[in-house]
Backbone as CSV, one residue per row, in Angstrom:
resi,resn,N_x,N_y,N_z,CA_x,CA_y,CA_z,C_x,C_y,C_z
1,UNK,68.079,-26.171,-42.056,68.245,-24.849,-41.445,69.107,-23.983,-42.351
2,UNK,68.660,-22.729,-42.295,69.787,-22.023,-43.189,70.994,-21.665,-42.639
3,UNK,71.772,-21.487,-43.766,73.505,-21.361,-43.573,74.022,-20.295,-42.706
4,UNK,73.411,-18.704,-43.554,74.037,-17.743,-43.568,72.984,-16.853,-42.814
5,UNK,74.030,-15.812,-42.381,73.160,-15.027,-41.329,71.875,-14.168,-42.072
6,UNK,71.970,-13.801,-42.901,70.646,-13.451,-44.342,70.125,-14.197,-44.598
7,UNK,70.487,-15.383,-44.673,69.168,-16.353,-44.598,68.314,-16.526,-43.436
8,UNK,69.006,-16.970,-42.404,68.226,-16.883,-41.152,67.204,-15.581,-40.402
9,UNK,67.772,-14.841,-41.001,66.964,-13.810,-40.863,65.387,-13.888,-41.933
10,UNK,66.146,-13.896,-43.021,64.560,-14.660,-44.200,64.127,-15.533,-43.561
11,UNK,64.717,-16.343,-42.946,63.487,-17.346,-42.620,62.771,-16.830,-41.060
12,UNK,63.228,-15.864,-40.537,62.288,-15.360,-39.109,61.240,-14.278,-40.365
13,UNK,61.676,-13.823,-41.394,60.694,-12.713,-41.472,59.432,-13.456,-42.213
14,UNK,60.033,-14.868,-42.772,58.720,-15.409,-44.279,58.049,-15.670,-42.743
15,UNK,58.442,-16.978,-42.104,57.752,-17.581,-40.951,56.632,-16.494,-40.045
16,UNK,57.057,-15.400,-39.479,56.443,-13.825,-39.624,55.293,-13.284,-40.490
17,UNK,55.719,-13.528,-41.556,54.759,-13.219,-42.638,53.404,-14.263,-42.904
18,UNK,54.002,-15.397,-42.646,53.042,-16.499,-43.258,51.988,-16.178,-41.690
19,UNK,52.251,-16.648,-40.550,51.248,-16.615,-39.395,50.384,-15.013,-39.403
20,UNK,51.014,-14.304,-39.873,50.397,-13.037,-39.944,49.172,-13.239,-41.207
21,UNK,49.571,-13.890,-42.465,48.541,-13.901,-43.653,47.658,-15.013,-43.058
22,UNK,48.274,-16.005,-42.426,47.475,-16.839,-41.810,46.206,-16.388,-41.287
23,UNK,46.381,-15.399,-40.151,45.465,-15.234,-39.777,44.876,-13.950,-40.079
24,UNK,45.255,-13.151,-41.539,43.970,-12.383,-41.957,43.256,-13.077,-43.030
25,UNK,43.775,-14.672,-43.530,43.149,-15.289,-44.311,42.098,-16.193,-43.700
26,UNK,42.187,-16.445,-42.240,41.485,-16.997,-41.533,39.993,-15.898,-40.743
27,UNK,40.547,-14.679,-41.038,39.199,-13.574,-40.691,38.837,-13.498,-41.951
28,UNK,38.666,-13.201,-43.040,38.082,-13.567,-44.696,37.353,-14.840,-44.239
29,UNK,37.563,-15.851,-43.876,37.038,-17.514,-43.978,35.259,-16.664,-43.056
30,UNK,36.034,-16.346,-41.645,34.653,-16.038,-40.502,33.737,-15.301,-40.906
31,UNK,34.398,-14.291,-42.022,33.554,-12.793,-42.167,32.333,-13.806,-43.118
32,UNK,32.927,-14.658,-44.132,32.277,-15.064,-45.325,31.102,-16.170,-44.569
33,UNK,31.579,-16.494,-43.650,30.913,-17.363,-42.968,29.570,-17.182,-41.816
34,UNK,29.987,-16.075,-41.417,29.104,-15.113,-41.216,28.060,-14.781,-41.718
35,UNK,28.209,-14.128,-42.912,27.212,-13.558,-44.375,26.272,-14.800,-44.427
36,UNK,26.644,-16.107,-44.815,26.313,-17.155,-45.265,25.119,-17.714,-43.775
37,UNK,25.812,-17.663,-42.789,24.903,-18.206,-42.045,23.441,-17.421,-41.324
38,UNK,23.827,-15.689,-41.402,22.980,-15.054,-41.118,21.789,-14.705,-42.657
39,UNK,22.570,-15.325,-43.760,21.456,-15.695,-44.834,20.323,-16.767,-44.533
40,UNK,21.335,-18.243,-44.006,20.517,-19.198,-43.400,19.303,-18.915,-43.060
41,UNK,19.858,-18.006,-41.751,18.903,-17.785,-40.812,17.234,-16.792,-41.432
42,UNK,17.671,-16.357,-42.110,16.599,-16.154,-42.801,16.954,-14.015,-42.848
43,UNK,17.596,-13.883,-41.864,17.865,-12.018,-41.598,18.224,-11.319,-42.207
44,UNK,17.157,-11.191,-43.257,17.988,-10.009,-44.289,18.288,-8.797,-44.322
45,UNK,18.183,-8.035,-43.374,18.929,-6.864,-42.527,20.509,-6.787,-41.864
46,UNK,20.481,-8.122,-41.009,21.670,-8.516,-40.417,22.221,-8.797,-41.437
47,UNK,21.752,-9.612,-42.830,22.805,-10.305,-43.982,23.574,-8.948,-44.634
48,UNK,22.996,-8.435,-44.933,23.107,-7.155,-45.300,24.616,-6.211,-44.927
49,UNK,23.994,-5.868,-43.635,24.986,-5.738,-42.404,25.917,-6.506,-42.569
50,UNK,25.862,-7.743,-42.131,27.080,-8.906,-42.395,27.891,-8.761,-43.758
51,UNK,26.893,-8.018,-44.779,28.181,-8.388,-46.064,28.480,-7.195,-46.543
52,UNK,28.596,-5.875,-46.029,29.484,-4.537,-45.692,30.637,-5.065,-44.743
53,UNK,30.312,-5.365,-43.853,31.765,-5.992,-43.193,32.681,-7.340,-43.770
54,UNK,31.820,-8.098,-44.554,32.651,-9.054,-45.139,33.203,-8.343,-46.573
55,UNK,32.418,-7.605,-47.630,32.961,-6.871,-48.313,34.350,-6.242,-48.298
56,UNK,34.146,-5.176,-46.720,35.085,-4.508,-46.669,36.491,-5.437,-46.311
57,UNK,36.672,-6.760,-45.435,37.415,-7.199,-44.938,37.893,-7.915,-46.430
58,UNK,37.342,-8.600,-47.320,37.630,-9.286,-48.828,38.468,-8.426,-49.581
59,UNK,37.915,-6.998,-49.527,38.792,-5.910,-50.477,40.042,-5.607,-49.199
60,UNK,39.956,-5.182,-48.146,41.060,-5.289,-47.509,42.515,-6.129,-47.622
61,UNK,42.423,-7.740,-47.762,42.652,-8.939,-47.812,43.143,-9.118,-49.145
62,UNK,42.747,-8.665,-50.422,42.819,-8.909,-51.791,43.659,-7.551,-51.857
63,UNK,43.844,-6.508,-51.019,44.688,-5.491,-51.666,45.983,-5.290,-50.782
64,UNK,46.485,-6.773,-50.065,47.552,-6.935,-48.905,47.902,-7.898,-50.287
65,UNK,47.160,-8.332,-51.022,47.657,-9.502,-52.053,47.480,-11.228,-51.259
66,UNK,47.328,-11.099,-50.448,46.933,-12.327,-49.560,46.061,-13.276,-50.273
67,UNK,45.010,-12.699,-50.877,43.898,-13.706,-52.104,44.436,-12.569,-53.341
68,UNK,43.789,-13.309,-54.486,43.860,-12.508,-55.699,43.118,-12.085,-56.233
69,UNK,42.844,-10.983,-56.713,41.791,-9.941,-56.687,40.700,-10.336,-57.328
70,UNK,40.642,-11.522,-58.661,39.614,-11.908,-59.167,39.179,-13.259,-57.914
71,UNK,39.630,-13.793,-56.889,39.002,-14.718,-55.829,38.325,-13.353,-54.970
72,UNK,38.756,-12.278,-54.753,37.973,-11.682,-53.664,36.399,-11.463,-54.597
73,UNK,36.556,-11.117,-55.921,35.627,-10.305,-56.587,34.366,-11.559,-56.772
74,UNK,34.890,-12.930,-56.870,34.484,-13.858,-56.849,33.367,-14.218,-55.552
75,UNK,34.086,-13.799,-54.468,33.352,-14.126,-53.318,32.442,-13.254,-52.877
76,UNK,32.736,-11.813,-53.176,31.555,-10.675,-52.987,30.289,-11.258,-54.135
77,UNK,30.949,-11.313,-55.110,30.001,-11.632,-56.139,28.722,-12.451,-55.865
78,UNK,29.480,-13.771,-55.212,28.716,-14.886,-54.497,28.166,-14.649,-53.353
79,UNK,28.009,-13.962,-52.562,27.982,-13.620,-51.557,26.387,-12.229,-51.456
80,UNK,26.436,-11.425,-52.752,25.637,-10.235,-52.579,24.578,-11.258,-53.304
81,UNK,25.109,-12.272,-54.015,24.026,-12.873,-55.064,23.623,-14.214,-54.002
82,UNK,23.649,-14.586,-53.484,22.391,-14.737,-51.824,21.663,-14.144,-51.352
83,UNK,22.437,-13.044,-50.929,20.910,-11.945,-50.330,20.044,-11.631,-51.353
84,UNK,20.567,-11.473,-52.830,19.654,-11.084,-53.400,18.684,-12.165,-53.719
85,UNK,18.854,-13.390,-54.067,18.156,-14.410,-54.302,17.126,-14.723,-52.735
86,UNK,17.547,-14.253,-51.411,17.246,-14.252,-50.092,15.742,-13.320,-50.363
87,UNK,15.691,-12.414,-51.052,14.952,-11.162,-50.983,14.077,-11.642,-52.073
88,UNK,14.366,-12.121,-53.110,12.945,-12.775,-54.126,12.524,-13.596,-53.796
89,UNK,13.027,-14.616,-52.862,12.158,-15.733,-51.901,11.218,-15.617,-51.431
């Protein structure tokens, strides 16, 4: 436990911080997961749809610094290059 009253306070704000990145790193996981499964499914309208909202939530997420900007660019990347491979099928 920490000593000093500045510390204890750091440790309510990291603890704060971390459940908060927690869970916009855990909406990035759904959004991507999303994209991916409405590819599955074969909907390339909905995929579409699905990866404007996962897009936007990745660049959101990567500019809180939460991921790092070459992992977000990484995952759009991967992500538009499905549908497109979805659409020459």
């Amino acid at each position: 436990m920490a000593n000093t009253k500045g510390a204890r306070k750091a440790a309510r704000q990291s603890e704060k911080r971390r459940t908060h990145n927690t869970s916009l790193r855990s909406e990035l996981r759904t959004a991507i997961k999303r994209v991916v499964k409405t590819v599955e499914a074969g909907k390339k309208e909905d995929a579409g749809r699905e990866l404007q909202i996962a897009m936007s939530a990745i660049d959101r997420i990567a500019d809180k610094k939460i991921i790092h900007k070459n992992k977000a660019a990484r995952h759009k990347s991967r992500l538009a290059a499905r549908i497109k491979a979805m659409a020459t099928a």
